[in-house]
C-alpha positions as a printed Julia matrix, in Angstrom:
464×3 Matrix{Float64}:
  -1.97   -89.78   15.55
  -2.67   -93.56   15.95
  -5.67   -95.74   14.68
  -8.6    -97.65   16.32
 -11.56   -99.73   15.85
 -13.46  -101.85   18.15
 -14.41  -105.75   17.27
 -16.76  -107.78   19.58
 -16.25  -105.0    22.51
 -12.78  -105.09   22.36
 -11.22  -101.95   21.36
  -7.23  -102.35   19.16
  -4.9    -99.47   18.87
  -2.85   -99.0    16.3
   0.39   -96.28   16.68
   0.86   -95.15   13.11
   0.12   -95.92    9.7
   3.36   -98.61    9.58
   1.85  -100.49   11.79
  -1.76  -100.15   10.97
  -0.58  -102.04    7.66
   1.39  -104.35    8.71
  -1.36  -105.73   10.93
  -3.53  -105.78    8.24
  -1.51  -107.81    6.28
  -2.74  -111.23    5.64
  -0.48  -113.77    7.72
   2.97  -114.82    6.17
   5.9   -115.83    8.15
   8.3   -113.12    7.26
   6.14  -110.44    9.32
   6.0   -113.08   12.27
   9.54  -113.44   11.95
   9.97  -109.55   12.11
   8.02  -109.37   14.75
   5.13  -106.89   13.44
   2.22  -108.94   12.46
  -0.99  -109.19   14.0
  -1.38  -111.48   17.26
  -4.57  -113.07   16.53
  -6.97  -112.93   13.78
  -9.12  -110.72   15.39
  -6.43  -107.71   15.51
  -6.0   -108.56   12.09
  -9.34  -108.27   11.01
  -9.68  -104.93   13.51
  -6.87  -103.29   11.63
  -7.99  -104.38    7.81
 -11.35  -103.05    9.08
  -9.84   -99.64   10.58
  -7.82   -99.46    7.25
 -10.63   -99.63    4.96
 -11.99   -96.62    6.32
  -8.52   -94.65    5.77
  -8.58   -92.04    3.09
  -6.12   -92.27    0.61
  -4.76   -88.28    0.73
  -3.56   -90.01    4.02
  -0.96   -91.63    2.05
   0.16   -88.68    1.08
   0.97   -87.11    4.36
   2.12   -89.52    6.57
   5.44   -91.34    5.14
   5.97   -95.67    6.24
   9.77   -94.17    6.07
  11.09   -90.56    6.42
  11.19   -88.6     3.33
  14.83   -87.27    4.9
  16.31   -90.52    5.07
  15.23   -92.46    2.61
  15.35   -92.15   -1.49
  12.6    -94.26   -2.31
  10.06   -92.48   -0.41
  11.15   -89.36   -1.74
  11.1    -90.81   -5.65
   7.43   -91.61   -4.94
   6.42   -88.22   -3.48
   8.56   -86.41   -5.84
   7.11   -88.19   -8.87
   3.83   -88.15   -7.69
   0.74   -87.21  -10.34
  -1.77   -85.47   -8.26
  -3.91   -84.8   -11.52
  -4.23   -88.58  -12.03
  -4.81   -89.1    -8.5
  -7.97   -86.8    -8.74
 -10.53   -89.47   -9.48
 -10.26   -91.41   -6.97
  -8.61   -88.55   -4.12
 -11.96   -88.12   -2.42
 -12.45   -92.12   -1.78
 -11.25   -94.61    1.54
  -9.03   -97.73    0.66
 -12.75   -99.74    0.88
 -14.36   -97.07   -1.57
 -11.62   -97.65   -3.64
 -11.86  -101.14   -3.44
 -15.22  -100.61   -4.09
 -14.49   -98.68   -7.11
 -11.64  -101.02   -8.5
 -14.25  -103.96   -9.0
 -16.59  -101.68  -10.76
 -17.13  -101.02  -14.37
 -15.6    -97.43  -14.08
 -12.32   -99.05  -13.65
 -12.05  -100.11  -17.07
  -8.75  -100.35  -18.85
  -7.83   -96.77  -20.09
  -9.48   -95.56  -16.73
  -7.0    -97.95  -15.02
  -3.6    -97.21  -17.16
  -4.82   -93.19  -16.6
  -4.59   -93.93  -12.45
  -1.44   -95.22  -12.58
   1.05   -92.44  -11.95
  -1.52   -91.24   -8.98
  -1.07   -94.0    -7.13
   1.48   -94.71   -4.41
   2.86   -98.25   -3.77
   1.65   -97.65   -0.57
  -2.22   -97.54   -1.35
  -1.95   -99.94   -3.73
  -0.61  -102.56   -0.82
  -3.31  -101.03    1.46
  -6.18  -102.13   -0.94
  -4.63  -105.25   -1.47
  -4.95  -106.27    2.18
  -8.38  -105.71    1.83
  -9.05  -107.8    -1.1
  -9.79  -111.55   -1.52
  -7.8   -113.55   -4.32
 -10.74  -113.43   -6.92
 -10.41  -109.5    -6.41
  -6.75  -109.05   -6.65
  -7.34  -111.16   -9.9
 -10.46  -109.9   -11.31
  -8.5   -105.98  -10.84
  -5.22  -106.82  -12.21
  -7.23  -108.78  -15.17
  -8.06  -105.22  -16.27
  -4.71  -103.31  -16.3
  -2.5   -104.14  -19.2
   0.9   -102.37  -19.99
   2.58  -103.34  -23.57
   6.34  -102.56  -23.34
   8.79  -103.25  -26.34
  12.44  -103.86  -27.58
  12.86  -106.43  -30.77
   9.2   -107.97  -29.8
   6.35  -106.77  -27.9
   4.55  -107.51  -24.62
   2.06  -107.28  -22.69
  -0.31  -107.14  -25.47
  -4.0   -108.71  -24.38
  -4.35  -112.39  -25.74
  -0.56  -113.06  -25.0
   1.73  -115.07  -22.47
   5.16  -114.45  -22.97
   7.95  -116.56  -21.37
  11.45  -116.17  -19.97
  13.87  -118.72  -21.27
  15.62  -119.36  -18.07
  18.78  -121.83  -19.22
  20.78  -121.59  -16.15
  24.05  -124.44  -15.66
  25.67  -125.26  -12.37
  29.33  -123.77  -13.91
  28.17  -121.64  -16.63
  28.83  -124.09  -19.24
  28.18  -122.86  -22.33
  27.08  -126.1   -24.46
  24.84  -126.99  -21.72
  23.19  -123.52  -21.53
  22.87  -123.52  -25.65
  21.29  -126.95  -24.8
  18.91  -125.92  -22.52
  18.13  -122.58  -25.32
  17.09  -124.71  -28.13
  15.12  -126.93  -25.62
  12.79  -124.1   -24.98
  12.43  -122.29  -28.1
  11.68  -126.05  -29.89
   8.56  -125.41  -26.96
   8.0   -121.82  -27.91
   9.53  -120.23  -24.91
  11.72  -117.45  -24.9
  10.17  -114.31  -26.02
  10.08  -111.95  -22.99
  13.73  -112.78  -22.79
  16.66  -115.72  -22.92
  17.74  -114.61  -19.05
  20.74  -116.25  -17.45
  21.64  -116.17  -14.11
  25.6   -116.42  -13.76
  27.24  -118.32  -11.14
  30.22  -116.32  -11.42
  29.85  -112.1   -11.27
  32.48  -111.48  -13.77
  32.43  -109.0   -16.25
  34.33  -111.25  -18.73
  31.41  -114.18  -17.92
  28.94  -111.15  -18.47
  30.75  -110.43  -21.58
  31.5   -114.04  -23.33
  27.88  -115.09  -22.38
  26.35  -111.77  -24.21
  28.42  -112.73  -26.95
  27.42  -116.33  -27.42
  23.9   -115.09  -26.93
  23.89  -112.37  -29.37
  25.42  -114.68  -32.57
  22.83  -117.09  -32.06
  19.88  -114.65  -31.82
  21.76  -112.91  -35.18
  22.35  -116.79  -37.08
  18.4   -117.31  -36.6
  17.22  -113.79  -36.76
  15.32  -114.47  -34.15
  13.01  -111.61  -32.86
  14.29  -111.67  -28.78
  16.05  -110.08  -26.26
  18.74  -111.43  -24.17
  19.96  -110.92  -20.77
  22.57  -112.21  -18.28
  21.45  -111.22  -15.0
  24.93  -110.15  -13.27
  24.8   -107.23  -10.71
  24.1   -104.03  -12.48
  27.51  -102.75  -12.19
  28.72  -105.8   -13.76
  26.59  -105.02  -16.8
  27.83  -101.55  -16.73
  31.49  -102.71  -17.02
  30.44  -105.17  -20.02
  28.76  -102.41  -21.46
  32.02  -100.42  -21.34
  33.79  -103.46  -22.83
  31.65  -103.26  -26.16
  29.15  -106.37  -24.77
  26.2   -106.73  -26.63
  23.98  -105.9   -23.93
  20.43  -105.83  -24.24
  18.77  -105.59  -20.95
  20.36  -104.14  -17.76
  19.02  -106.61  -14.61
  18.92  -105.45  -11.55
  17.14  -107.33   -8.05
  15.72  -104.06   -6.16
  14.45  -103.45   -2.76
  11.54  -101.29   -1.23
  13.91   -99.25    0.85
  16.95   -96.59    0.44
  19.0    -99.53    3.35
  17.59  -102.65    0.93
  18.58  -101.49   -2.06
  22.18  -100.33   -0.51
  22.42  -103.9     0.65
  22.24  -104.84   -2.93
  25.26  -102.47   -3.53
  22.75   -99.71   -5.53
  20.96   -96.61   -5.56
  18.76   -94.56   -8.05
  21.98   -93.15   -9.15
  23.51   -96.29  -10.5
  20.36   -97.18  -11.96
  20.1    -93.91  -13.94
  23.7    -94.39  -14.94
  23.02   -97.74  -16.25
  19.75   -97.37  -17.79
  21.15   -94.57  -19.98
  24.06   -96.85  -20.87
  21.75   -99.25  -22.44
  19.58   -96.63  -23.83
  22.91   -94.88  -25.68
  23.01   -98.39  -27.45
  20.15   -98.56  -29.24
  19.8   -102.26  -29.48
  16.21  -102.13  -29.78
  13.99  -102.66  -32.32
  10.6   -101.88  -32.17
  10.99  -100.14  -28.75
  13.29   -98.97  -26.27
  12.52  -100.54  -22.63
  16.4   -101.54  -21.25
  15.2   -102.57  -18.15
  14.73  -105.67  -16.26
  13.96  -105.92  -12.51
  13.43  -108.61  -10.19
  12.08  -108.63   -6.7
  10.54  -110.73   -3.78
   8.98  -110.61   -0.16
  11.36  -110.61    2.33
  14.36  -109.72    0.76
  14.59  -106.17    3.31
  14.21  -108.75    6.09
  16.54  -110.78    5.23
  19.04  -107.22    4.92
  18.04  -106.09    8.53
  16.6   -102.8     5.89
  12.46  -103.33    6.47
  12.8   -100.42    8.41
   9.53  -101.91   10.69
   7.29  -101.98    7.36
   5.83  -105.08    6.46
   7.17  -107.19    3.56
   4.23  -106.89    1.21
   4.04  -103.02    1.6
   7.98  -102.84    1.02
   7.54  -104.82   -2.3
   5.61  -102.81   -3.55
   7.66   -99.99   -2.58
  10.09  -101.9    -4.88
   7.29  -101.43   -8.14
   7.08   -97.64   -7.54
  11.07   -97.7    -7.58
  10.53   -99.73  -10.67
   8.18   -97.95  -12.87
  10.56   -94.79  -12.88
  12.76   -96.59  -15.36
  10.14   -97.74  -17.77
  11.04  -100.98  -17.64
  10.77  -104.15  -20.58
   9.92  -106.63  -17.55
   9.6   -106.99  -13.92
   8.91  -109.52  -12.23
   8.17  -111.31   -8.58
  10.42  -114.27   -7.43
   7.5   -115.11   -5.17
   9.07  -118.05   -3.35
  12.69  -117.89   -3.87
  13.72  -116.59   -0.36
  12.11  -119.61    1.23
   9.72  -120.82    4.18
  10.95  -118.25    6.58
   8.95  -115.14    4.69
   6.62  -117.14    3.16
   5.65  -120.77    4.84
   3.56  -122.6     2.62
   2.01  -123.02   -0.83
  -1.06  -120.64    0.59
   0.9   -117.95    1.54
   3.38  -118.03   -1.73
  -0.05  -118.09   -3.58
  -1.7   -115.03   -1.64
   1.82  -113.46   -1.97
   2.13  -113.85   -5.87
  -1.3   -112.72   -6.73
  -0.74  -109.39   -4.15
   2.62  -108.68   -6.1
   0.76  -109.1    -9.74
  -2.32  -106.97   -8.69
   0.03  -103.95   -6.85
   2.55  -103.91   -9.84
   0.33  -104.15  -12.18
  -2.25  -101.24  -10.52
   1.3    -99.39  -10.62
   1.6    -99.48  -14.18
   4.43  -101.94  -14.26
   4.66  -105.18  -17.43
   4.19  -107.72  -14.23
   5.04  -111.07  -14.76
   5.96  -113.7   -11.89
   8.84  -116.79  -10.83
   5.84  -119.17   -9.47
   8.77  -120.78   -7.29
   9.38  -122.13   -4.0
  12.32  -124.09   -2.6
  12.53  -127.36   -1.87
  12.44  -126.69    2.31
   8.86  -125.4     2.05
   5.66  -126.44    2.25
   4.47  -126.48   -0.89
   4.83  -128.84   -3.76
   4.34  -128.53   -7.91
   0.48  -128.94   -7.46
   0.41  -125.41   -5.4
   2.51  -123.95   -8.39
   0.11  -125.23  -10.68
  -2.61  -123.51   -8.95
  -0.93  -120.27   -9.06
   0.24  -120.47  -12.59
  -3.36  -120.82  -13.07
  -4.88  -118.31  -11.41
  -1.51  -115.27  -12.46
  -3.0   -115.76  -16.32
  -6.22  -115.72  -15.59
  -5.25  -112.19  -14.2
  -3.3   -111.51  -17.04
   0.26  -111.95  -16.05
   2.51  -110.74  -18.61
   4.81  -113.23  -18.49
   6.39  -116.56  -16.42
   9.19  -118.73  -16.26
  10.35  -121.28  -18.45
  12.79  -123.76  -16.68
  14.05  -126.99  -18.35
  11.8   -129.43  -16.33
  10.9   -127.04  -13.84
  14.31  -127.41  -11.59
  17.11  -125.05  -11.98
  20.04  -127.26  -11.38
  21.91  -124.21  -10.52
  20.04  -121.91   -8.01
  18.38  -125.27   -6.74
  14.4   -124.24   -6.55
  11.22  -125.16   -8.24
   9.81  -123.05  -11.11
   8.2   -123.35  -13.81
   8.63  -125.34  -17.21
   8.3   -125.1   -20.74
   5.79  -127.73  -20.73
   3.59  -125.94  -18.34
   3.53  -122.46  -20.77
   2.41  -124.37  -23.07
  -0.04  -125.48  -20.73
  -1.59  -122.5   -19.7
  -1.08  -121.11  -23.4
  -3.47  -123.42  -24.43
  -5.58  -123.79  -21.44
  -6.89  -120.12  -22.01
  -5.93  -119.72  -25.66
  -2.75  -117.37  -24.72
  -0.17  -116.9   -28.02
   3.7   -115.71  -27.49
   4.31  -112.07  -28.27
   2.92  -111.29  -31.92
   6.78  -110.77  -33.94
   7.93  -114.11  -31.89
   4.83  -115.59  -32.83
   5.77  -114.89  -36.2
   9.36  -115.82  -35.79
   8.17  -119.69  -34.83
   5.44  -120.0   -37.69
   8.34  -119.12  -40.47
  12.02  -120.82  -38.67
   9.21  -124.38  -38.86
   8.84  -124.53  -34.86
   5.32  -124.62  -34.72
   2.9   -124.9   -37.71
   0.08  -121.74  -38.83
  -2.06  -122.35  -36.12
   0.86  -122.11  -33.55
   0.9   -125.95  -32.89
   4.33  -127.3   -32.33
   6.08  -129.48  -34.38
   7.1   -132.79  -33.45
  10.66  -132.76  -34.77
  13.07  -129.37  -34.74
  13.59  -127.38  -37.83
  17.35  -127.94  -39.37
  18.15  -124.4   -38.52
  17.84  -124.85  -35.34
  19.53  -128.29  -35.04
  22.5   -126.26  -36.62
  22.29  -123.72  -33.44
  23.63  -126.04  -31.2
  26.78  -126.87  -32.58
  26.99  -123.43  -33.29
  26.6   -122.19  -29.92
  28.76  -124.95  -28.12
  32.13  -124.27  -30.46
  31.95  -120.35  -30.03
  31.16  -120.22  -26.24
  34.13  -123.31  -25.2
């Protein structure tokens, strides 16, 4: 059917809806690279101006990628709540925007919407929106998810203890554990990235993890993020598995690139569910994602990368998930150039996944061939809690010395934490008050508790 609007007498086409949103999209290198991006400014400002006036039911009949050939799009119009949708089903993308900023779109009205939105019209109003509106929006939505602590609750910042080592070593990663949790970090999860995809890796890792978090009865979930079908073996092995990890893509040829589809997912998500490992809730799930990764498949399919990601949170919120989050500027310059473009990109993927009902939380990354440097990551760390980002990073000095980018650090949650008066989640919270970590008021103490001291040793003779 095509789309048009006119701008200073000149009149841009657009062929489809793909295309209309793609121009539309703010300007990051990845869509340049795919060749789909707007030429000038102008077309870009043509086609967010041509979008605004697009009803939403029209994401509902007109598919980015064929409902025939592709699984995602048919999870999102299969699961699709039309009664939730009915609030909003009469308004454009602009009304909506319109309506997002207001004080109808209060909490409950927000985390009622959810299931009636489509990743799709959640990217559309998000190409529409300046930062302090992707921030103010997603500052409103709040999802609390659970498993032996709880997150997402308002007033908290929780943290990923992210103790990666160049050859899995296991005294240096129980090293780098007690390093964070002496700096209260930790309780969204103790994730480890593997450099080896073994299941017996998986499996001694889990292992090593699991008798520490038992000798401090400590209130936290681990994870070792191996390829879900990895986790699946361990699983099968007796591992104490916690979380199943998974990196997922906005397309059915993305996510087969990562060697998965909805089936394997459902398989492993009620693997972890049959263990019953949880606590005070039951979310097994832990996804990561990032713009550009269908690019860098050959699997965008023509769709832009923003719109594709958040494809990936509609995939996403069908597993009810403990934590999700954007690796904003892992993939590097090529899909996203510079600090203002990794900053644009973050808070789009907070506001979408969040608007989606997802537990969003965010890698404020980059690598070390971009343009962008810690000062642009402490902008962005700033402005993801001020929206209410469930939960960042924690990186021993901010460099993983074994998937060589820039994160974040232990010393900057703390930071943030008490820059806006953020607390961990409320039993971890608890956990570092009694074990002597921090004192009543949550204030750290200067030298570690003896219990803790004892970890190390601990850790380092069972995992050699």
């Amino acid at each position: 059917m095509g789309f048009a609007h006119t701008l200073d007498g000149t009149s841009y086409r657009f062929a489809d809806l793909k295309e209309l949103l793609a121009k539309a999209s703010p300007r990051r290198s990845g869509d340049e690279l795919a060749g789909i991006a707007a030429g000038s400014g102008a077309e870009r400002v043509a086609a967010q101006m041509a979008l605004a006036d697009l009803p939403l039911r029209q994401f509902l009949t007109e598919a980015l990628i064929p409902y025939e050939q592709d699984e995602v799009t048919r999870l999102v119009v299969d699961t699709h709540d039309a009664a939730a949708f009915a609030p909003v089903a009469s308004m454009t993308v602009g009304e909506f925007r319109e309506w997002l900023l207001g004080d109808a779109a209060h909490e409950t009205a927000l985390h009622a919407l959810a299931p009636g939105i489509t990743p799709e019209m959640a990217a559309a109003v998000s190409k529409i929106m300046r930062l302090q509106d992707l921030i103010a929006v997603a500052s409103k939505c709040r999802t609390v998810t659970a498993f032996r602590n709880t997150i997402g609750l308002a007033g908290r910042l929780s943290t990923r203890l992210q103790p990666n080592h160049p050859t899995d070593h296991p005294p240096g990663i129980a090293a780098s554990i007690v390093d964070g949790l002496m700096y209260g970090a930790g309780d969204a999860v103790i994730g480890i990235n593997p450099v080896t995809d073994s299941v017996e890796t998986a499996a001694n890792l889990l292992t090593m993890l699991d008798e520490m978090r038992v000798r401090l009865d400590a209130p936290i979930q681990a994870c070792v993020l191996s390829h879900v079908t990895t986790t699946l073996a361990a699983i099968e092995k007796g591992a104490p598995v916690d979380l199943v990890f998974q990196s997922i893509a906005g397309s059915e040829a993305g996510n087969r690139a990562f060697g998965i589809s909805l089936n394997v997912l459902a398989e492993a998500y009620d693997a972890a569910q049959a263990l019953q490992r949880g606590t005070v809730g039951g979310n097994v799930m832990y996804f990561e994602t990032g713009q550009g990764s269908e690019l860098s498949s050959r699997s965008h399919e023509g769709v832009d990368q923003q719109t594709l990601e958040a494809r990936c949170y509609g995939l996403a919120r069908h597993f009810t998930p403990l934590l999700v989050n954007s690796v904003v500027g892992f993939i590097g310059p090529e899909y996203l150039f510079n600090g203002k473009e990794i900053t644009r990109a973050g808070l789009e993927d907070h506001f979408c996944g969040k608007l989606l009902g997802l537990p969003m939380g965010c890698d404020i990354c980059y690598t070390n061939h971009a343009e962008a440097d810690q000062d642009d990551m402490d902008a962005l760390l700033t402005l993801l809690a001020t929206a209410g980002c469930t939960f960042i990073m924690g990186v021993p000095g901010a460099d993983d010395i074994m998937l060589n980018y820039q994160s974040t650090s232990f010393h900057d949650a703390l930071y943030v934490r008490r820059l806006l008066g953020l607390r961990p989640a409320p039993e971890f919270e608890a956990w570092l008050a009694g074990i002597g970590i921090t004192d009543q008021t949550g204030r750290l103490h200067e030298e570690a508790p003896e219990q803790l001291v004892r970890a190390l040793p601990f850790l380092s003779a069972s995992g050699s």
